[in-house]
mmCIF file of the N, C-alpha and C atoms, coordinates in Angstrom:
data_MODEL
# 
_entry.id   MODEL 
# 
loop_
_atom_site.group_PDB 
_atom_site.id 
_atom_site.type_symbol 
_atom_site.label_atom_id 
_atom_site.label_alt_id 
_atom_site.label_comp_id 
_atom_site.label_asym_id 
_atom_site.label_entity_id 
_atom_site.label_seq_id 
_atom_site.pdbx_PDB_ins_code 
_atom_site.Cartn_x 
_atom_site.Cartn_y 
_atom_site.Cartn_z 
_atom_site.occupancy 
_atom_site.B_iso_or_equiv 
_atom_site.pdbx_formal_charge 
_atom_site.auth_seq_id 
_atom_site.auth_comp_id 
_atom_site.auth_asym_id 
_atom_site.auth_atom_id 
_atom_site.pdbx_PDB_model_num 
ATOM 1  N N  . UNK A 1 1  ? 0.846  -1.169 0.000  1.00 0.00 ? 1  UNK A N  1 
ATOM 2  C CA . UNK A 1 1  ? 0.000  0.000  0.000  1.00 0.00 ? 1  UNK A CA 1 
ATOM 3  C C  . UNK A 1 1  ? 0.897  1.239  0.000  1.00 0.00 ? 1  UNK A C  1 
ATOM 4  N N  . UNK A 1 2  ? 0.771  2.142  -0.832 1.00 0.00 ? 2  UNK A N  1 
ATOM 5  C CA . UNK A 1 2  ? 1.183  3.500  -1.064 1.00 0.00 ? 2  UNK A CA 1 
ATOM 6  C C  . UNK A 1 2  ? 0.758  4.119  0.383  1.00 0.00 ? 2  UNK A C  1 
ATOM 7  N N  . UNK A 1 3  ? 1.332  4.834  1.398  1.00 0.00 ? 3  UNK A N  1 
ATOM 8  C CA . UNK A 1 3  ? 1.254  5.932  2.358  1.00 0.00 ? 3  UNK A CA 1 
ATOM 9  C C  . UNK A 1 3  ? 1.965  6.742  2.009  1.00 0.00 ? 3  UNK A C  1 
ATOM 10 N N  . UNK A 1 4  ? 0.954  8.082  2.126  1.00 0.00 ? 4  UNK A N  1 
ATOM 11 C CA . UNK A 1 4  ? 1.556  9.690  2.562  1.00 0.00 ? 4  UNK A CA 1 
ATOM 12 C C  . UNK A 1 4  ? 1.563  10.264 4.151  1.00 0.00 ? 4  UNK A C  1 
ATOM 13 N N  . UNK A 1 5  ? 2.514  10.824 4.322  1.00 0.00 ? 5  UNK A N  1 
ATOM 14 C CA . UNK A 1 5  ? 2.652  11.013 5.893  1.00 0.00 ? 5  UNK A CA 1 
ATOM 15 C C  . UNK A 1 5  ? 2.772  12.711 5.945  1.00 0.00 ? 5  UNK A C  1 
ATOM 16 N N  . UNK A 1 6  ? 2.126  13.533 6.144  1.00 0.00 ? 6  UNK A N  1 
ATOM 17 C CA . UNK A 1 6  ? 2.245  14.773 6.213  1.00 0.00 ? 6  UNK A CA 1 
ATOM 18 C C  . UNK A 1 6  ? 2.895  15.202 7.312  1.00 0.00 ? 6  UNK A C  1 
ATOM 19 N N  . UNK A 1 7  ? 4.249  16.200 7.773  1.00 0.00 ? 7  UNK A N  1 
ATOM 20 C CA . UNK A 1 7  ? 4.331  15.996 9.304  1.00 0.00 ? 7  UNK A CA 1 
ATOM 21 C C  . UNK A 1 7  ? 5.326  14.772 9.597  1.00 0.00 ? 7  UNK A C  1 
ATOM 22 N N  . UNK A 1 8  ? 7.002  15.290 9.759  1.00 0.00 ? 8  UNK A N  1 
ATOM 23 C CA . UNK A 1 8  ? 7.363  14.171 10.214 1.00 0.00 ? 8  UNK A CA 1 
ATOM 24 C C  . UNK A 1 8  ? 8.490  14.405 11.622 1.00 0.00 ? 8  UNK A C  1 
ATOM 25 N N  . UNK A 1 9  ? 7.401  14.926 12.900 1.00 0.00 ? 9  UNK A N  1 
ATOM 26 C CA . UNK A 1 9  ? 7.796  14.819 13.998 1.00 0.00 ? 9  UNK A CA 1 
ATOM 27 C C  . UNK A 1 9  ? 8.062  13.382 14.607 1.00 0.00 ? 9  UNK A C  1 
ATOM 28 N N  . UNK A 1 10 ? 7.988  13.528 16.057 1.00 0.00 ? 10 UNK A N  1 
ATOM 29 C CA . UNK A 1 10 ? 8.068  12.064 16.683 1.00 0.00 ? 10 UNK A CA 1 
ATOM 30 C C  . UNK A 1 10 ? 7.532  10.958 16.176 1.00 0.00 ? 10 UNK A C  1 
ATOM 31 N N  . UNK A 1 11 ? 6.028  11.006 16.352 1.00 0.00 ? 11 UNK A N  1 
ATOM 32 C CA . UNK A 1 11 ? 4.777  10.119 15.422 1.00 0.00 ? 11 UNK A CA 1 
ATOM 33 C C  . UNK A 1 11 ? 4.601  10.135 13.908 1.00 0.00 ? 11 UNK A C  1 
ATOM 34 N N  . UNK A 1 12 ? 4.808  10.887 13.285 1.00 0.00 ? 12 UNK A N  1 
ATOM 35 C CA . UNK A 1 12 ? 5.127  11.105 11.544 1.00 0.00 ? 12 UNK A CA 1 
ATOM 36 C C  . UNK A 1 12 ? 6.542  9.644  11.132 1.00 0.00 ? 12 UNK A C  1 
ATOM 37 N N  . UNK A 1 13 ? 7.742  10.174 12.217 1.00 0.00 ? 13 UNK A N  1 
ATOM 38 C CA . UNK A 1 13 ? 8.755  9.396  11.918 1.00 0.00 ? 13 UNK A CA 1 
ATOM 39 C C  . UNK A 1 13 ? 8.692  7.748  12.209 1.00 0.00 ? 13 UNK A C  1 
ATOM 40 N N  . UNK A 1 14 ? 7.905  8.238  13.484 1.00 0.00 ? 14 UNK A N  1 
ATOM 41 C CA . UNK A 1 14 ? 7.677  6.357  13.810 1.00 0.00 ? 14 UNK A CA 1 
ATOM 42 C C  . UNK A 1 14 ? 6.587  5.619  12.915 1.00 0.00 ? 14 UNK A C  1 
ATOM 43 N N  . UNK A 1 15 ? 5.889  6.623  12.708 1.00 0.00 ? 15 UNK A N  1 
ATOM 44 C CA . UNK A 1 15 ? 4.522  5.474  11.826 1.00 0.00 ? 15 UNK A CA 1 
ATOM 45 C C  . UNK A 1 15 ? 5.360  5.314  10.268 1.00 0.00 ? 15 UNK A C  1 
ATOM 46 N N  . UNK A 1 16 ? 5.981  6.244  9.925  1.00 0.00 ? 16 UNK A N  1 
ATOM 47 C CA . UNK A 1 16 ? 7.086  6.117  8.672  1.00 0.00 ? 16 UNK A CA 1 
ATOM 48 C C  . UNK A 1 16 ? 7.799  4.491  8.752  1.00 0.00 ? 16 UNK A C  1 
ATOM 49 N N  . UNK A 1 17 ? 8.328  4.650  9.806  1.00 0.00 ? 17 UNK A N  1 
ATOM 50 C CA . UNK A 1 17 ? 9.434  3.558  10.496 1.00 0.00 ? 17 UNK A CA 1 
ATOM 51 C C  . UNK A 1 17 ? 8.684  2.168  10.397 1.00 0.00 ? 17 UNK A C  1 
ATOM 52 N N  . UNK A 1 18 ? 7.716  2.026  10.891 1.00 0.00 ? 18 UNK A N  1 
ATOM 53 C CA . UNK A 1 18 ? 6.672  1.275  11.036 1.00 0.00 ? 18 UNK A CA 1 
ATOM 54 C C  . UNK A 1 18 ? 5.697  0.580  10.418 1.00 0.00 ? 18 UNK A C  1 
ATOM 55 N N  . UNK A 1 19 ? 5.459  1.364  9.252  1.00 0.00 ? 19 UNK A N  1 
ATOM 56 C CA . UNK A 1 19 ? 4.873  0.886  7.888  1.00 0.00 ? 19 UNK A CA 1 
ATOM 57 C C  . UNK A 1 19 ? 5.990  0.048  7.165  1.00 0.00 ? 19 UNK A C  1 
ATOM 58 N N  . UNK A 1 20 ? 6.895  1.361  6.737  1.00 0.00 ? 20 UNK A N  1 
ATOM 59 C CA . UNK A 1 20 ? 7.729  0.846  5.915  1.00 0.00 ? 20 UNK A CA 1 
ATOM 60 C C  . UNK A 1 20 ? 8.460  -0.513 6.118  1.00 0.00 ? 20 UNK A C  1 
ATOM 61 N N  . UNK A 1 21 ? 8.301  -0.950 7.329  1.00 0.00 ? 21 UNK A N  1 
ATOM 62 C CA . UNK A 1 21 ? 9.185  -2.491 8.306  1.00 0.00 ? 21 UNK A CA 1 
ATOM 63 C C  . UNK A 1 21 ? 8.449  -3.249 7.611  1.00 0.00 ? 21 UNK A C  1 
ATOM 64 N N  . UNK A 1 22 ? 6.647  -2.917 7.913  1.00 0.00 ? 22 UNK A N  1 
ATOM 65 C CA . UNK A 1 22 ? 5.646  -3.859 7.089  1.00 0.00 ? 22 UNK A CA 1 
ATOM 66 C C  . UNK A 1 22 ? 5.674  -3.745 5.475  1.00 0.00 ? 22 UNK A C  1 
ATOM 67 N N  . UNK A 1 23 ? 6.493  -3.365 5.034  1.00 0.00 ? 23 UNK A N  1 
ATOM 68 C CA . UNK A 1 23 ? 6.483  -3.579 3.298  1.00 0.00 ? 23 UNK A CA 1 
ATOM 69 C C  . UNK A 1 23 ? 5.717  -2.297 2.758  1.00 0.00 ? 23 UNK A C  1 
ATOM 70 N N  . UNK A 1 24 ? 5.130  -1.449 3.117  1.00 0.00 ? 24 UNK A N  1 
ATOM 71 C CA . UNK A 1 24 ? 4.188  -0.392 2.663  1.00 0.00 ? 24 UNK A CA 1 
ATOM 72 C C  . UNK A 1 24 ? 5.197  0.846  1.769  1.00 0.00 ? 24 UNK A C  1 
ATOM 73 N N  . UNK A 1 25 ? 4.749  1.302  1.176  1.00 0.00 ? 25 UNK A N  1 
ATOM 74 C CA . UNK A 1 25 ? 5.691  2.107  0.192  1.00 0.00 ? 25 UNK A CA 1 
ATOM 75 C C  . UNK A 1 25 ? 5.132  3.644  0.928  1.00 0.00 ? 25 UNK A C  1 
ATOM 76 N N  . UNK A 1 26 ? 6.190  4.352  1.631  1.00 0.00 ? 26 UNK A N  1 
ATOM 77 C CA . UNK A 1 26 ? 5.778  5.581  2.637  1.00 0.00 ? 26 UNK A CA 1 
ATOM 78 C C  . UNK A 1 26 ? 6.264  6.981  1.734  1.00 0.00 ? 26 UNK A C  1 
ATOM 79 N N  . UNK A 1 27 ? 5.529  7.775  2.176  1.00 0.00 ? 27 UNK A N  1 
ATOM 80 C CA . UNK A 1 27 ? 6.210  9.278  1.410  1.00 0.00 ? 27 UNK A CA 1 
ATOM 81 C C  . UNK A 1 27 ? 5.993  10.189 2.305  1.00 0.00 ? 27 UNK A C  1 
ATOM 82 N N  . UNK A 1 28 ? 7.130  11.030 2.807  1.00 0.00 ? 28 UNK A N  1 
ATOM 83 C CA . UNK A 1 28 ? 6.624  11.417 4.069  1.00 0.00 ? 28 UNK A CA 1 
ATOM 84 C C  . UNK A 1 28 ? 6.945  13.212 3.356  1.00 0.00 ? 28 UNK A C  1 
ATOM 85 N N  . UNK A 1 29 ? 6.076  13.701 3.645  1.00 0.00 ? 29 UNK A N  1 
ATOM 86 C CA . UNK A 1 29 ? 5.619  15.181 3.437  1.00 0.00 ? 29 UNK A CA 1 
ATOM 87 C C  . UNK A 1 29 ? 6.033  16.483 4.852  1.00 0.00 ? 29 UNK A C  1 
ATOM 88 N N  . UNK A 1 30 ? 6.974  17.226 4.493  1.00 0.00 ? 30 UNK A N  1 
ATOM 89 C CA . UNK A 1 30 ? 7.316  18.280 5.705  1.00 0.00 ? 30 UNK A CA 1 
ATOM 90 C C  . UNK A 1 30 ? 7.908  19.388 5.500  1.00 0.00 ? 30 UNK A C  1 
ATOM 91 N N  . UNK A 1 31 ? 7.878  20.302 6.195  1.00 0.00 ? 31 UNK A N  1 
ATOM 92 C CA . UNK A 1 31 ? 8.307  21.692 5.943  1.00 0.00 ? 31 UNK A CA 1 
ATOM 93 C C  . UNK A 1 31 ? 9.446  21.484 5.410  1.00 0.00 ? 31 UNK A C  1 
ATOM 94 N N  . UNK A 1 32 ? 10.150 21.120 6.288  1.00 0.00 ? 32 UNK A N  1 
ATOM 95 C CA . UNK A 1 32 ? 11.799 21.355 6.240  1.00 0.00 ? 32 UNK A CA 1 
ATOM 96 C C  . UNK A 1 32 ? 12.140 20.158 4.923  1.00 0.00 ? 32 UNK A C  1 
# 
């Protein structure tokens, strides 16, 4: 499954971390 993660503070980084372990294809979206 494709995820977008808007926001990659504490919880942005871990659910990033976390998907991606499970095989999920992550894109994480942030200011900086």
């Amino acid at each position: 499954m494709y995820v977008i993660i808007v926001g990659c503070g504490r919880v942005g980084s871990e659910l990033a971390r976390l998907l991606s372990s499970e095989g999920h294809n992550v894109v994480i979206i942030d200011k900086n």
